[in-house]
matplotlib code that plots the C-alpha trace (Angstrom):
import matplotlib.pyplot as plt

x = [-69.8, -66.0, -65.3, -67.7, -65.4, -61.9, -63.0, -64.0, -61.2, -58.5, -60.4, -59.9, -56.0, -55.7, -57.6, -55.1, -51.6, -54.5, -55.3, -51.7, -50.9, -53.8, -52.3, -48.7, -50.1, -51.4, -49.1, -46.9, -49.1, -49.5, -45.3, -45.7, -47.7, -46.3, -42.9, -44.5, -45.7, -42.4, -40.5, -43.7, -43.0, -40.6, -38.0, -40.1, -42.5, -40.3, -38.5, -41.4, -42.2, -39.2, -38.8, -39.9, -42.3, -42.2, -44.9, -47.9, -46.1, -48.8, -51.8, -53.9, -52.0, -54.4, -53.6, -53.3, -50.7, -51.3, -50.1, -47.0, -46.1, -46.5, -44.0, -39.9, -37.3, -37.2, -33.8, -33.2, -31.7, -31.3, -34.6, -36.1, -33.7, -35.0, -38.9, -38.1, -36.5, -39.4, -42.1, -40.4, -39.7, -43.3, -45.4, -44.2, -46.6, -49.1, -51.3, -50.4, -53.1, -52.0, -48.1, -49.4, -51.3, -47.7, -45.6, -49.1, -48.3, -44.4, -45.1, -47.7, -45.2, -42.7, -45.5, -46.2, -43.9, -44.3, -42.1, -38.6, -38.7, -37.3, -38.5, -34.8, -35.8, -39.1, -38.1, -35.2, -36.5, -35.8, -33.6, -30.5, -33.3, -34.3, -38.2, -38.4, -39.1, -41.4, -40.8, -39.9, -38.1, -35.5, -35.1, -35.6, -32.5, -31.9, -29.7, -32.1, -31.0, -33.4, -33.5, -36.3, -35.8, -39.3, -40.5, -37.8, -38.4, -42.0, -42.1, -39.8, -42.2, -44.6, -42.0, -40.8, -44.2, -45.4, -42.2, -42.5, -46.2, -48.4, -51.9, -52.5, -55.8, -56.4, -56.0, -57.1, -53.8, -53.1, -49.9, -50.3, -51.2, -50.5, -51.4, -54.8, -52.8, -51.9, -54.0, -51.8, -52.9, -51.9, -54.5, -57.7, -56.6, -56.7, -59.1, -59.6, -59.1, -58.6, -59.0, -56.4, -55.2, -53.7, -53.4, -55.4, -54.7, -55.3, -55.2, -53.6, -55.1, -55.5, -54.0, -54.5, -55.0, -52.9, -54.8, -52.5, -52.7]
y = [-32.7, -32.4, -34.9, -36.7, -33.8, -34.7, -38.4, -37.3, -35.3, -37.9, -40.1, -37.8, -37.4, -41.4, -41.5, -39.0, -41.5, -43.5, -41.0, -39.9, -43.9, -43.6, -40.3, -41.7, -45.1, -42.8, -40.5, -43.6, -45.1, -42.1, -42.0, -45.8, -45.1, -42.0, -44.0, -46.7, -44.2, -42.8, -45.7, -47.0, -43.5, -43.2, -40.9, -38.2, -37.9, -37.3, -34.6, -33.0, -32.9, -30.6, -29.0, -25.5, -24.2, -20.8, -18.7, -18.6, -21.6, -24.3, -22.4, -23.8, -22.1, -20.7, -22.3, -19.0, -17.6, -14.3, -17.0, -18.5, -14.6, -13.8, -16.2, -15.3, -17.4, -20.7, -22.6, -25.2, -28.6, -32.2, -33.0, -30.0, -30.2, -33.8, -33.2, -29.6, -31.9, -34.8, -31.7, -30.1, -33.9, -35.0, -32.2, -28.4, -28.6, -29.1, -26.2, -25.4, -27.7, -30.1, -29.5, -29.7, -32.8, -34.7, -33.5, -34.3, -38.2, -37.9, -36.9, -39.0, -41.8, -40.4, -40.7, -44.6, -47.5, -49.0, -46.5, -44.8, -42.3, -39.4, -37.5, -38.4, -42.2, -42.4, -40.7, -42.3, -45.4, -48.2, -45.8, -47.4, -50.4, -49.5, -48.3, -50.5, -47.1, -45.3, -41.8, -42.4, -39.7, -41.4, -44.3, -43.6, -43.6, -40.0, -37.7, -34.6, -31.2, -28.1, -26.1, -24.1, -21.6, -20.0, -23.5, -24.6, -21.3, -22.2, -25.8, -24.9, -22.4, -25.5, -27.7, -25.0, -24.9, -27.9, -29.4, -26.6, -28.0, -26.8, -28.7, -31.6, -30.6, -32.4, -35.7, -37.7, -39.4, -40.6, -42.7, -43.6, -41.5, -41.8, -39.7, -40.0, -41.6, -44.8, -47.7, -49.5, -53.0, -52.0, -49.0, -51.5, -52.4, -48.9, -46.6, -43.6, -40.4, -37.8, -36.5, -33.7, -31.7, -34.9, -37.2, -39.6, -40.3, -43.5, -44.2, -48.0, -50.6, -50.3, -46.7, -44.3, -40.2, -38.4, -35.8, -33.3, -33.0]
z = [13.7, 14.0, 14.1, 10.9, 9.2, 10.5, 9.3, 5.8, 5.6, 6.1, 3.7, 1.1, 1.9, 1.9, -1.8, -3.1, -3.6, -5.5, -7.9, -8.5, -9.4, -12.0, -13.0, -13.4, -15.0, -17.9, -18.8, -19.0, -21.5, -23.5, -23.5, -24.5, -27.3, -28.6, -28.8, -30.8, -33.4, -33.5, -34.4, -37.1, -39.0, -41.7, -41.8, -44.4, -41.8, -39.2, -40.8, -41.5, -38.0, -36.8, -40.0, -40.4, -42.2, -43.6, -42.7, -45.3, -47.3, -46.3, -47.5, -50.6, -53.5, -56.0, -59.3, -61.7, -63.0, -61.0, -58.2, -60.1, -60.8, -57.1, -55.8, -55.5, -57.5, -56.3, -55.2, -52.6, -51.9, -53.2, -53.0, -54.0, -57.1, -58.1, -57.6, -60.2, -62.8, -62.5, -63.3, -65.9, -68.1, -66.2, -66.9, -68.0, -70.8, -68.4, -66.1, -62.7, -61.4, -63.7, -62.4, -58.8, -58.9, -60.2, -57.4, -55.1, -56.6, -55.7, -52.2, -51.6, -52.5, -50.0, -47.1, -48.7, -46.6, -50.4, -52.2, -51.1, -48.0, -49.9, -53.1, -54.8, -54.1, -55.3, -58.5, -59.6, -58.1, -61.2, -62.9, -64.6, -66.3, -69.9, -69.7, -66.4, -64.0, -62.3, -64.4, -68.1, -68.4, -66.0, -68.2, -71.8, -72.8, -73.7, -71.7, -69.4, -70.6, -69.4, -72.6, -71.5, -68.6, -68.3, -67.7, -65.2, -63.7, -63.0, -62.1, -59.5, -57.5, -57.7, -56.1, -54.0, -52.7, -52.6, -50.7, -48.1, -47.4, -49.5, -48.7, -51.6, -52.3, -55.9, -56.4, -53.1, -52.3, -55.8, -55.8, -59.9, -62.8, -66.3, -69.7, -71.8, -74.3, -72.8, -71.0, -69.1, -67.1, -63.9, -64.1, -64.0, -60.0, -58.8, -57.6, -59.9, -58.2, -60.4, -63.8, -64.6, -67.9, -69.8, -67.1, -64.8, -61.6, -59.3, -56.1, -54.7, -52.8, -48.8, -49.1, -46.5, -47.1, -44.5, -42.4, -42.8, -46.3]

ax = plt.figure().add_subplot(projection="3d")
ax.plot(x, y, z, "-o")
ax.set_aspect("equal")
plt.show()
C-alpha cells in the first residue's frame, strides 16, 4: 500500500514541470496577442484607455433640458474646443438628441481607420478646398464667429460630455448624416441608421459598432 502511494505520488510531482510549460506557453500567447491588438489600435483608442474618466460622466445622459441645466460650465482642450464649434455651425438649432447624435457621427469617425484619429482631424478634414469637406461650415467660404452665447454655452455640455464617454446610444455607429433638405448620391450606398430632428444618419459599408459604446 505504501508503496502504490509513494509511486503515485512521484507521478504526480513528475507531471507538474508539464503543466507549468502549458501554463507558461499560454500566458505567452495571451502577451502575444494582447501586443498585436495594441499595435492594430489607433491612437484615439489608446488614449481612451489610460484616460480618466470622471465619475458619473459615462452614464446615458437624459436628453432634456432639466439635463443640459444640470451640468457645470463646460471648458477643456483642443479637441474638446473643435467638436463645440462643429455643433454649434452643425446643429445649435437642433435638440439635444438631435446635438448628441452629430458629435455620436464625429466620434464614431475618430474610432474609424478611414477618417483622422483625432476629433480636430476628422473635422477639419478637407478644409482649405471650396465646398470639397466633410463639415460645410469648414469650407463655405464665410469666416466662424459665435454670436450666440446661450447656444455655445450649451453645445459645449454635449461635447463636454460626450468626449468624456458618454455612451452613443442613438444613431447605431453612423459615420454620415446629412439634412432633410438635401439627397446627396453617396447616401443611396449606406446603411440608414437613424432618423433625427432635421437630419438622417447612415451607417458605411463593413463598419463595425464598438462594444463600448
Amino acid at each position: 500500500m505504501f508503496r502504490a502511494t509513494a509511486i503515485a505520488f512521484a507521478a504526480c510531482l513528475a507531471a507538474l514541470p508539464v503543466r507549468a510549460d502549458i501554463q507558461h506557453d499560454s500566458i505567452r500567447h495571451l502577451v502575444k496577442l494582447e501586443q498585436s491588438a495594441l499595435r492594430s489600435a489607433n491612437n484615439s483608442h489608446l488614449r481612451s484607455m489610460i484616460t480618466p474618466v470622471s465619475a458619473g460622466s459615462a452614464k446615458v445622459p437624459h436628453y432634456d433640458r432639466a439635463w443640459l441645466a444640470a451640468q457645470p460650465k463646460a471648458t477643456g482642450g483642443a479637441q474638446f474646443q473643435c467638436l463645440a464649434e462643429a455643433l454649434y455651425f452643425e446643429a445649435r438649432g437642433e435638440s439635444l438628441q438631435g446635438q448628441f447624435a452629430v458629435a455620436e457621427v464625429i466620434m464614431n469617425r475618430v474610432d474609424s481607420p478611414r477618417f483622422p484619429d483625432s476629433v480636430c482631424g476628422v473635422i477639419k478634414q478637407g478644409t482649405g478646398r471650396l465646398h470639397a469637406c466633410q463639415f460645410s461650415y469648414t469650407c463655405d467660404g464665410r469666416p466662424e464667429h459665435v454670436n450666440e452665447k446661450a447656444a455655445w454655452d450649451r453645445v459645449a455640455k454635449v461635447a463636454k460630455a460626450v468626449i468624456s464617454g458618454a455612451p452613443r446610444a442613438l444613431t447605431q455607429g453612423a459615420t454620415y448624416y446629412h439634412t432633410r433638405a438635401v439627397r446627396p448620391s453617396w447616401a443611396r450606398k449606406f446603411t440608414k441608421t437613424a432618423t433625427i430632428g432635421a437630419h438622417y444618419f447612415y451607417r458605411g459599408a463593413n463598419y463595425r459598432i464598438s462594444t463600448s459604446n
